[in-house]
C-alpha positions in Angstrom: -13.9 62.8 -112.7 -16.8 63.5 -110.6 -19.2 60.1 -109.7 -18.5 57.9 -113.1 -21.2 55.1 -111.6 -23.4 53.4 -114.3 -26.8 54.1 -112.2 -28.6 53.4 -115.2 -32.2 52.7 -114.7 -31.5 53.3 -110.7 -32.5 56.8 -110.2 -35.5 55.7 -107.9 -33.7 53.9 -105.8 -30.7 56.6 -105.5 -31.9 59.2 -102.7 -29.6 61.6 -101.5 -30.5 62.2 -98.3 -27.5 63.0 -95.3 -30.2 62.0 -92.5 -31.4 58.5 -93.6 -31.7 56.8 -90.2 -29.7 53.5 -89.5 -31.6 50.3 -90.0 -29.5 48.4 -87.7 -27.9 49.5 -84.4 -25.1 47.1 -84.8 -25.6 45.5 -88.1 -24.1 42.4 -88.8 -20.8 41.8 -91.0 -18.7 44.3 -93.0 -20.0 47.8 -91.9 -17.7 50.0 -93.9 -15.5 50.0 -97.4 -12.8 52.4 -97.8 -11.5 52.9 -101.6 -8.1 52.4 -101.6 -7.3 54.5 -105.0 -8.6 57.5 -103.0 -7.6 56.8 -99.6 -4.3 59.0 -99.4 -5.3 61.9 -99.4 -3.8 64.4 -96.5 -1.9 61.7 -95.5 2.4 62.1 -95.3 4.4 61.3 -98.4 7.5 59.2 -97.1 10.1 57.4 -99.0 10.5 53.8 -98.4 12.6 50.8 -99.7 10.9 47.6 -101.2 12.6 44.6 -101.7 15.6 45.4 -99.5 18.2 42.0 -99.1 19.3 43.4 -95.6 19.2 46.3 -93.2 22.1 47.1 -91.3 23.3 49.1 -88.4 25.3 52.3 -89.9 26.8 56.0 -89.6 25.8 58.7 -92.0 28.6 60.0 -94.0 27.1 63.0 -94.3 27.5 63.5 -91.1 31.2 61.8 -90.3 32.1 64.3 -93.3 30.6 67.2 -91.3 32.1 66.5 -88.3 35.6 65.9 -89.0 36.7 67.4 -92.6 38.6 70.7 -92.6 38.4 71.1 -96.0 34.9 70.2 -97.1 34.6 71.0 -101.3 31.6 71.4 -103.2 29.4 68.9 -103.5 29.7 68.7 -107.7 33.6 67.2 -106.8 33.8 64.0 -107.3 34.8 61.0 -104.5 36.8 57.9 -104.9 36.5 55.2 -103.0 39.5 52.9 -103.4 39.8 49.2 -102.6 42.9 48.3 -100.1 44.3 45.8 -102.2 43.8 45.9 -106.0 43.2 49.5 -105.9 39.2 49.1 -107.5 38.0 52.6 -107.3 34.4 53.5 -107.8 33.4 57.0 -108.4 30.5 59.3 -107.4 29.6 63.4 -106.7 29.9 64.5 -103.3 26.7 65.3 -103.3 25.8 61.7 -103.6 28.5 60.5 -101.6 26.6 62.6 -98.6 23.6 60.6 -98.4 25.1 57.0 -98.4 25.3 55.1 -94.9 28.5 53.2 -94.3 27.8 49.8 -91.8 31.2 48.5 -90.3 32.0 45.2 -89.7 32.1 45.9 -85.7 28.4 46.4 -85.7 27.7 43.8 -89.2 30.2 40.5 -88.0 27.9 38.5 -91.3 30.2 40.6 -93.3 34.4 40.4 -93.4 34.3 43.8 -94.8 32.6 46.8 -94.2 29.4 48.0 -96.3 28.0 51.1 -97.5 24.5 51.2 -98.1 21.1 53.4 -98.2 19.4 54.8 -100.8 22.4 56.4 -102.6 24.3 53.3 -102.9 23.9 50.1 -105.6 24.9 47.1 -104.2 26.2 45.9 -107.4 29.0 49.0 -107.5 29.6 49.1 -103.8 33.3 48.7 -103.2 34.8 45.5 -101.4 37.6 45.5 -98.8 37.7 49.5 -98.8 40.8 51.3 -98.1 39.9 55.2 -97.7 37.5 57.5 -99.8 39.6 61.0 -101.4 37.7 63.8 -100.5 39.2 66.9 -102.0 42.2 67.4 -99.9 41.2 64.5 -97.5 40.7 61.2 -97.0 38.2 58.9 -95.1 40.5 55.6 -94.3 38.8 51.9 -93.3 40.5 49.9 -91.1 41.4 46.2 -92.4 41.2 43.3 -89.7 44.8 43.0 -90.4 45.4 46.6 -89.7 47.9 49.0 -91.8 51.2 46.8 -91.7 52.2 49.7 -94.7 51.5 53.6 -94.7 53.6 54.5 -96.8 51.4 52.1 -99.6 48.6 53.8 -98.4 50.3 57.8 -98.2 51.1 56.9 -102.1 47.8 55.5 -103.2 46.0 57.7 -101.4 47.9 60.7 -102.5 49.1 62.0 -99.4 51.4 65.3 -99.8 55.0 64.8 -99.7 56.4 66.3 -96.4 59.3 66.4 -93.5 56.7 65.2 -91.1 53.3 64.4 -90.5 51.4 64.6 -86.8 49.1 61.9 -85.8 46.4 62.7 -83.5 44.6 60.7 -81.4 40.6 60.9 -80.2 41.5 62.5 -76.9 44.0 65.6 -78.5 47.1 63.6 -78.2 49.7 64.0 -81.3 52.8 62.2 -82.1 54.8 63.7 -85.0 56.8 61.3 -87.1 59.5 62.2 -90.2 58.7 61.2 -93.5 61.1 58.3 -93.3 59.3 57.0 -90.6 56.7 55.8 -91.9 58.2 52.9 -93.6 58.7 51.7 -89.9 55.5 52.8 -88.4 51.7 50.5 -89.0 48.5 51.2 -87.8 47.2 47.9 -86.1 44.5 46.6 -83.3 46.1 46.1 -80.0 42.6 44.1 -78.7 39.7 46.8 -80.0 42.1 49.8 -79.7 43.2 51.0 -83.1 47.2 52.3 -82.2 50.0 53.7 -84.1 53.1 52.0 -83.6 56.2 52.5 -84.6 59.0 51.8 -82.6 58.9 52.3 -79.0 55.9 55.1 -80.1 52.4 54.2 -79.4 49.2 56.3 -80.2 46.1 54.8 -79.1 42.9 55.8 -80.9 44.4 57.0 -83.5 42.1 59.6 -85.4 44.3 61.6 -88.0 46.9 61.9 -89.9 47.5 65.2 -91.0 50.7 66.8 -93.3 53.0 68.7 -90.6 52.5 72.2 -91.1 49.0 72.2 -91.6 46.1 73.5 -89.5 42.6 73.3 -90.2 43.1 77.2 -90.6 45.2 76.4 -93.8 44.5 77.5 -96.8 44.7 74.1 -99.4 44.6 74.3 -103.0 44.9 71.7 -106.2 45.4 68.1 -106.2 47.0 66.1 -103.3 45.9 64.9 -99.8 46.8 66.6 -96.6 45.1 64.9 -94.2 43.6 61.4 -93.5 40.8 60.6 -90.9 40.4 57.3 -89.4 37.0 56.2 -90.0 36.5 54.1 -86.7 38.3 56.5 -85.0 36.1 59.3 -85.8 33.6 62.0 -84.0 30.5 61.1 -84.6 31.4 57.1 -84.9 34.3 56.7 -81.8 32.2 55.7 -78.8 28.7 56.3 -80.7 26.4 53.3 -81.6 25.0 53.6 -85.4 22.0 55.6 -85.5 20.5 54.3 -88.8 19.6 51.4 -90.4 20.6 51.3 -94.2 19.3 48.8 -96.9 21.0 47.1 -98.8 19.7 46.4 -102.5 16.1 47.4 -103.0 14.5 49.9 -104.7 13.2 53.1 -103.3 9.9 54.8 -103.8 8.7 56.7 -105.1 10.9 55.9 -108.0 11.3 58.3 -111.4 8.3 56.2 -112.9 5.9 56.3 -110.3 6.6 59.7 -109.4 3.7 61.7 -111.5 0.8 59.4 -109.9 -1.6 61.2 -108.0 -0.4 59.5 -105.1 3.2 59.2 -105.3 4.5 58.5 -101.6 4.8 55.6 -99.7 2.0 56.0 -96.8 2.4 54.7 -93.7 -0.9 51.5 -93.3 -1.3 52.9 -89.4 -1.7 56.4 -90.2 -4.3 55.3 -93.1 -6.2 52.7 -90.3 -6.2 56.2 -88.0 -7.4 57.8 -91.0 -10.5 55.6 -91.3 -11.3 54.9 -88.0 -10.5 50.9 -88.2 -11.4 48.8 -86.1 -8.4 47.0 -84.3 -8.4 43.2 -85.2 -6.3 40.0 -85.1 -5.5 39.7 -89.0 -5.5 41.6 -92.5 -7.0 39.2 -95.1 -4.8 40.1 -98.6 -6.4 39.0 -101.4 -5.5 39.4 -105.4 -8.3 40.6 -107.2 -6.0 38.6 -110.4 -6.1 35.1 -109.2 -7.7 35.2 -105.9 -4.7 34.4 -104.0 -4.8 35.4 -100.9 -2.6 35.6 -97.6 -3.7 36.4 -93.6 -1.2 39.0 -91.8 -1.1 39.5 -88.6 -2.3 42.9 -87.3 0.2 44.7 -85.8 2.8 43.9 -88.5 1.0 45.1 -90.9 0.1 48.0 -90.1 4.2 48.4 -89.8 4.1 48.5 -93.5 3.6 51.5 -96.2 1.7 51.0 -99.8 2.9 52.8 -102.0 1.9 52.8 -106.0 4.6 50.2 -107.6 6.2 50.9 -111.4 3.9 47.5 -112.4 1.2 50.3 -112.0 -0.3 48.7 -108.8 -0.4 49.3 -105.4 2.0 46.9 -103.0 3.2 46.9 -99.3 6.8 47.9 -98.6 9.1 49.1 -95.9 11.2 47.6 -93.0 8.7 45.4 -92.3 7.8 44.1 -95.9 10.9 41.8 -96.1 12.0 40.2 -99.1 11.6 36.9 -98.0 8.0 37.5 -97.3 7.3 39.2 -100.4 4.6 41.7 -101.3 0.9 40.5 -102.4 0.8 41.6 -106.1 -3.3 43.2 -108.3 -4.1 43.1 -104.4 -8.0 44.2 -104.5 -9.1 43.6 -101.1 -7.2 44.4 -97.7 -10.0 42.4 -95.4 -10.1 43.5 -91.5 -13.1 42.5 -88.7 -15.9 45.5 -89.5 -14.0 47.9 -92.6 -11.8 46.7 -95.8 -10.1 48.3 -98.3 -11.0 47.4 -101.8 -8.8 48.4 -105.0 -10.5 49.7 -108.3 -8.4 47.8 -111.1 -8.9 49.9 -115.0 -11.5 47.3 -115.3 -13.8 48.8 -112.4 -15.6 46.8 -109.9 -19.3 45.8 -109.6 -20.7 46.5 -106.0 -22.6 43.5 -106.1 -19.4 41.3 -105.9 -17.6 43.2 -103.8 -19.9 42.9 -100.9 -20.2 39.2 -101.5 -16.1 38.3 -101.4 -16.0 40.9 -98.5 -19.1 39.8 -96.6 -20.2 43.6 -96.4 -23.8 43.5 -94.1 -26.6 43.1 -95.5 -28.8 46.2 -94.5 -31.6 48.1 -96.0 -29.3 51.4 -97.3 -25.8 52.2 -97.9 -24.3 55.7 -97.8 -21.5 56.6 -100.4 -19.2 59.4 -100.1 -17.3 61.0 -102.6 -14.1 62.8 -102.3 -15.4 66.5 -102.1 -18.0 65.6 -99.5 -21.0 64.6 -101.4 -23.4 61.5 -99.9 -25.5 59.6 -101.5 -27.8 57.1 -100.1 -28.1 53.7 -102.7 -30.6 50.9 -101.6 -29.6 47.3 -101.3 -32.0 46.5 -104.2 -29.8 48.6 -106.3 -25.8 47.5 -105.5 -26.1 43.6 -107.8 -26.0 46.0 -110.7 -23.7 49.1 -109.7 -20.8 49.6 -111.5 -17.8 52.1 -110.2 -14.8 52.6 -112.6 -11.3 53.2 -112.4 -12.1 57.1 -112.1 -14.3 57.7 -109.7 -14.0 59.6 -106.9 -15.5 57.6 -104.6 -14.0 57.0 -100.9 -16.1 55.1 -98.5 -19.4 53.2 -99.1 -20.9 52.5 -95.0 -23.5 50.4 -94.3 -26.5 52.1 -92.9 
């Protein structure tokens, strides 16, 4: 909707004119408003986490999966992942399973077992004390703290083919082949940080895989049944790499199915929308409900860290990494208050000009020029802002002083 103001009775002291002259060369106080409802615009659509309970160092498993699988199904296959002990399995696609982020307790020591987080993952169903993920005709396998004292526990619960032998490989090409009845004598265990088979006088450090003798990555697999395990620690893309991502746990990411038809639907970064408006660099954001009037100062730099993004209680909060959960987002924000420029929220309600300048402290100057969203200008005299109205809809993006 195209300029819904309520200029009733104002028309003579409305003049649209794009070369009024400044009345001040510096006026004093607020010297610009930017209308947060249409300030996105051209700006990049991200997704980003609110209310996240941690962030944690992690691996892809997209990309483990890529790296080391030979047999890599379609992604409408389903993936267990089992717990060691009381064999708890929780189910998802592949396709899902892809775009989790697994953490390990290496790189998370608050945690005695290792995590799996991101967007993909609940932290309600994630599974404690993992023992391996069936993918297809492979397995991802954790590592316990106590190590694997039984594979032949694990080649049964995992579903590992029944064979004569079956060759362990280690990170650096080495392979050990063992018999089948081996295995009741052989464990998988942490000599210091070095992850070894043993069994016997036979030692494989780094041990990576486990693979059914017989098979090649070449093979042509079929049906149910495992053929080959891959140590998770142990593999390319996590052996001797630090995590590349940080994954949330808990949270909720936006935009969200609800929020996802707004105009506006991203989360937007608050530095790209300061570089947007030209603000003016400062010591503090001023956040201020336009519910209650609560209000809370933010140091610059962090906040413009954060993204905004349009919340399912049909509002517009701060989220991201840097919005932590302990610190909480303001809720019916209506001002964002810098040194010379603030943002300033229409609520359904609309906003009268007249007390917006006077919470914001906007400077007092003869003329004030509004622009709309397809270009327009219009020039409004002081005289006439106590009774301007501007609803929900309008179209309105900045209002300078002149």
């Amino acid at each position: 909707m195209k300029k819904l103001l309520t200029i009733v009775l104002l028309v003579s002291l409305v003049v649209c004119a794009l070369s009024a002259q400044a009345i001040y060369e510096n006026p004093q106080g607020m010297k610009k408003i930017v209308i947060l409802n249409n300030a996105f615009a051209g700006l990049e659509e991200t997704r980003q986490c609110y209310n996240a309970k941690e962030w944690h160092k992690s691996y892809s498993l997209g990309e483990i999966i890529d790296a080391n699988l030979w047999f890599v199904p379609s992604d409408n296959i389903n993936v267990s992942t089992v717990a060691y002990a009381d064999l708890y399995t929780d189910t998802c696609d592949l396709a899902t399973f892809r775009g989790k982020l697994v953490s390990f307790i290496k790189d998370n020591p608050a945690y005695d077992y290792d995590l799996f987080v991101g967007p993909n993952q609940k932290e309600s169903s994630d599974v404690w004390y993992k023992g391996w993920c069936v993918i297809g005709n492979e397995a991802l396998v954790f590592m316990p703290n106590e190590g694997i004292t039984d594979l032949v526990y694990v080649a049964e619960n995992v579903g590992l083919v029944p064979a004569t032998g079956f060759v362990f490989e280690n990170v650096a090409g080495d392979k050990v082949t063992l018999k089948a009845e081996q295995l009741a004598e052989a464990s998988i265990v942490y000599e210091g940080d070095v992850i070894t088979l043993v069994c016997g006088s036979v030692k494989l450090p780094n041990v990576k895989s486990v693979t059914v003798e017989g098979i090649t990555k070449d093979s042509k697999v079929s049906g149910d049944g495992v053929y080959r395990m891959v140590m998770l620690l142990n593999a390319d893309g996590v052996y001797g790499v630090e995590p590349p991502y940080l994954g949330n746990r808990a949270g909720t990411w936006y935009p969200t199915a609800t929020t996802a038809k707004h105009p506006y639907a991203g989360a937007y970064s608050v530095a790209e929308l300061f570089a947007k408006f030209d603000i003016t660099p400062c010591e503090s954001v001023q956040v201020i409900s336009y519910a209650d009037g609560y209000a809370r100062e933010e140091e610059y730099t962090h906040f413009t860290k954060k993204y905004i993004a349009w919340h399912a209680s049909a509002e517009y909060i701060t989220m991201g990494m840097e919005q932590t959960r302990k610190e909480d987002a303001v809720y019916n924000v209506g001002y964002y208050i810098l040194k010379d420029e603030a943002f300033v929220y229409i609520p359904e309600t609309g906003i009268n000009l007249g007390d917006v300048f006077a919470k914001i402290g906007m400077a007092d100057v003869t003329q004030y020029k509004l622009t709309y969203a397809d270009g327009t200008v219009m020039m409004v005299y002081a005289e006439a802002i106590p009774q301007l109205v501007i609803p929900a809809g309008a179209d309105l993006v900045t209002i300078e002083a002149m």
